[in-house]
VOPAGU-2260 file (C-alpha; in pm, 1 decimal, decimal comma):
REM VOPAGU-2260
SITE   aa  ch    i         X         Y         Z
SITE  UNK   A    0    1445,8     -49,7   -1259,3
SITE  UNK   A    1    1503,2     248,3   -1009,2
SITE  UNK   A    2    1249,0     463,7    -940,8
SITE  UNK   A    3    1288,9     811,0    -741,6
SITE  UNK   A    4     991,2    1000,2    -557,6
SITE  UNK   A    5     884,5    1188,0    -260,2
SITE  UNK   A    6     575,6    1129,6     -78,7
SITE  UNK   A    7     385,8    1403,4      60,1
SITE  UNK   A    8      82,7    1586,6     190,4
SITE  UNK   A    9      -9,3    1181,1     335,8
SITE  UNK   A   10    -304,5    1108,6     608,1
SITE  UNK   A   11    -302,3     739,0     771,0
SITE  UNK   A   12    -624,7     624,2     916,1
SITE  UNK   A   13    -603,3     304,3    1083,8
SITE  UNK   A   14    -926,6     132,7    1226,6
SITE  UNK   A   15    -906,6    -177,8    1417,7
SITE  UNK   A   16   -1131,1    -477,0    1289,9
SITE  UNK   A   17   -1294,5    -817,4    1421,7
SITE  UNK   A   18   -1053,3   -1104,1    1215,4
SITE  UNK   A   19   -1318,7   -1273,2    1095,1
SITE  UNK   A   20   -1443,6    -924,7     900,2
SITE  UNK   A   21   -1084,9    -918,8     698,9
SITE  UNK   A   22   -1059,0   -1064,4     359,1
SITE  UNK   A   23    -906,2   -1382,2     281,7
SITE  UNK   A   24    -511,6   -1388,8     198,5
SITE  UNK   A   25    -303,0   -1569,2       0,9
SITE  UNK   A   26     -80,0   -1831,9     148,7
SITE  UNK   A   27     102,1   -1856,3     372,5
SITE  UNK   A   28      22,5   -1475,8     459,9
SITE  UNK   A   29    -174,8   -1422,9     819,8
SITE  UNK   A   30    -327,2   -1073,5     930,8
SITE  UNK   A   31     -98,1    -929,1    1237,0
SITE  UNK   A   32    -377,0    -950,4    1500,5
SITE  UNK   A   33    -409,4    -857,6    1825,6
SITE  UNK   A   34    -665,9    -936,7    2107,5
SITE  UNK   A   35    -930,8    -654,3    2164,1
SITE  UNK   A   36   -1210,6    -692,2    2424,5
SITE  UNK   A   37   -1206,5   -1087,8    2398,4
SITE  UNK   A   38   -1186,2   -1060,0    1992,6
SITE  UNK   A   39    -878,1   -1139,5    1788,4
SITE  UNK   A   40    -856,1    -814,5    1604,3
SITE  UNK   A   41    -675,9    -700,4    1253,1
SITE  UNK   A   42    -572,8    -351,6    1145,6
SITE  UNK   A   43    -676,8    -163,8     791,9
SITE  UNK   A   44    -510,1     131,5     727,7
SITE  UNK   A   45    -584,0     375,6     459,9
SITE  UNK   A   46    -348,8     596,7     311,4
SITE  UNK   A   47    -428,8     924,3     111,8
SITE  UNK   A   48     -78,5    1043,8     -25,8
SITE  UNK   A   49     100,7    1270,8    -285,7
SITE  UNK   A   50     322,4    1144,0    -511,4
SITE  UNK   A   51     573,0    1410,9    -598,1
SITE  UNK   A   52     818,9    1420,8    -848,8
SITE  UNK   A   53     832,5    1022,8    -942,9
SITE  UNK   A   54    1163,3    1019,8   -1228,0
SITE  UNK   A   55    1378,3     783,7   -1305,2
SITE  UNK   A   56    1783,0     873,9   -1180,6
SITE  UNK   A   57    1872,7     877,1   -1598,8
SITE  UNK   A   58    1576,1    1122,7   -1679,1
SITE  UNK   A   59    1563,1    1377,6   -1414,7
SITE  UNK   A   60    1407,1    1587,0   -1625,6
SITE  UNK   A   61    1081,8    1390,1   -1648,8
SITE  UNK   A   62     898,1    1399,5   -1353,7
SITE  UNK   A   63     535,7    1321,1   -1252,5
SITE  UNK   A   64     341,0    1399,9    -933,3
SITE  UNK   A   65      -7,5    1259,2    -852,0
SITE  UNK   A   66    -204,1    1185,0    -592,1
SITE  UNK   A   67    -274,2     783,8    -498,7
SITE  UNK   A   68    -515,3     609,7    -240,3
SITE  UNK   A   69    -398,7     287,2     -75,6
SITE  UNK   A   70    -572,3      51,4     145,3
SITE  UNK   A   71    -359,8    -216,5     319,1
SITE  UNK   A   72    -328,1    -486,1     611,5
SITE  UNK   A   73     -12,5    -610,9     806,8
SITE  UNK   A   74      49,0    -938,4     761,9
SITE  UNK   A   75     350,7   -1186,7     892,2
SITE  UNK   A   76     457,8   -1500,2     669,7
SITE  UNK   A   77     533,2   -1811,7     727,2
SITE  UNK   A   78     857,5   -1691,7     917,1
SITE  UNK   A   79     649,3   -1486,8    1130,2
SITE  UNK   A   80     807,0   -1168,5     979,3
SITE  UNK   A   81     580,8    -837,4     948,9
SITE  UNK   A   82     452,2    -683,7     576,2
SITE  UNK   A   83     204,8    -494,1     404,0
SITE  UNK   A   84     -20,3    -645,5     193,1
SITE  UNK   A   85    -211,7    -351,7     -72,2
SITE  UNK   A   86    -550,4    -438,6    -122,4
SITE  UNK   A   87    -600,3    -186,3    -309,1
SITE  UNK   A   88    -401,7     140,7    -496,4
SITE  UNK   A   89    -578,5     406,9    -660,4
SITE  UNK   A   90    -416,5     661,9    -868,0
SITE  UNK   A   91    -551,1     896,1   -1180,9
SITE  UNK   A   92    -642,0     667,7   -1478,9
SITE  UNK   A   93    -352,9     823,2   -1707,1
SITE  UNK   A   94    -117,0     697,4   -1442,9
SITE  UNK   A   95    -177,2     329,8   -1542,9
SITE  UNK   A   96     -64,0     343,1   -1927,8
SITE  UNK   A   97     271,8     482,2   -1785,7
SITE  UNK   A   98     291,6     237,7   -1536,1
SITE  UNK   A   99     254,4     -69,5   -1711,1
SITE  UNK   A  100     472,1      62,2   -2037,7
SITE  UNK   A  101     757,3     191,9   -1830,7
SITE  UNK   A  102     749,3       3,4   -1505,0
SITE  UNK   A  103     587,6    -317,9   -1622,9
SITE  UNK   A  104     310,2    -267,4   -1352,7
C-alpha cells in the first residue's frame, strides 16, 4: 500500500549516550557506537515533526496532517549495515484507528 506525505516544521535532537544506558535490542540488531572519552557510546535522537498532507495516490482528495514524536537509535545488523530502530512514535490518539484500519499498523 502506497502512502504519500510531506514532512515538515521537524527538529532533531541527538544526545550521545554511555552503551550500557541504551535499551536492549532485538537480535541480531547492535547500537552504531562510537568511542567517547574511553566509553563506547550510542546515539538517541528525537524527532518532533509535521506530518502534512498524508493521502493515498487513488484518493488525493483525502488528506491528513498531524504532528508525530519519534524517538530512535541507529543500529547495524548482522551484515553490519546501518538502520533506525523507533522506540517509540507518538501521534494524536485519532490517528491510530486510521492507522490500523487503513494501513494495517
Amino acid at each position: 500500500m502506497r502512502f504519500e506525505t510531506e514532512l515538515t516544521d521537524a527538529l532533531y535532537v541527538t544526545w550521545c549516550v554511555p552503551a550500557a544506558a541504551l535499551p536492549p535490542l532485538p537480535p541480531p540488531l547492535i547500537f552504531d557506537t562510537i568511542e567517547r572519552e574511553g566509553r563506547s557510546c550510542g546515539f538517541v535522537t528525537l524527532v518532533l515533526f509535521r506530518q502534512t498532507g498524508l493521502r493515498r495516490p487513488r484518493i488525493p482528495w483525502l488528506r491528513l496532517s498531524f504532528p508525530q514524536c519519534n524517538l530512535r537509535v541507529p543500529v547495524r545488523d548482522a551484515e553490519r549495515r546501518a538502520s533506525i530502530l523507533l522506540l517509540r512514535e507518538l501521534v494524536p490518539a485519532w490517528v491510530v484507528p486510521i492507522a490500523r484500519a487503513i494501513a494495517k499498523q
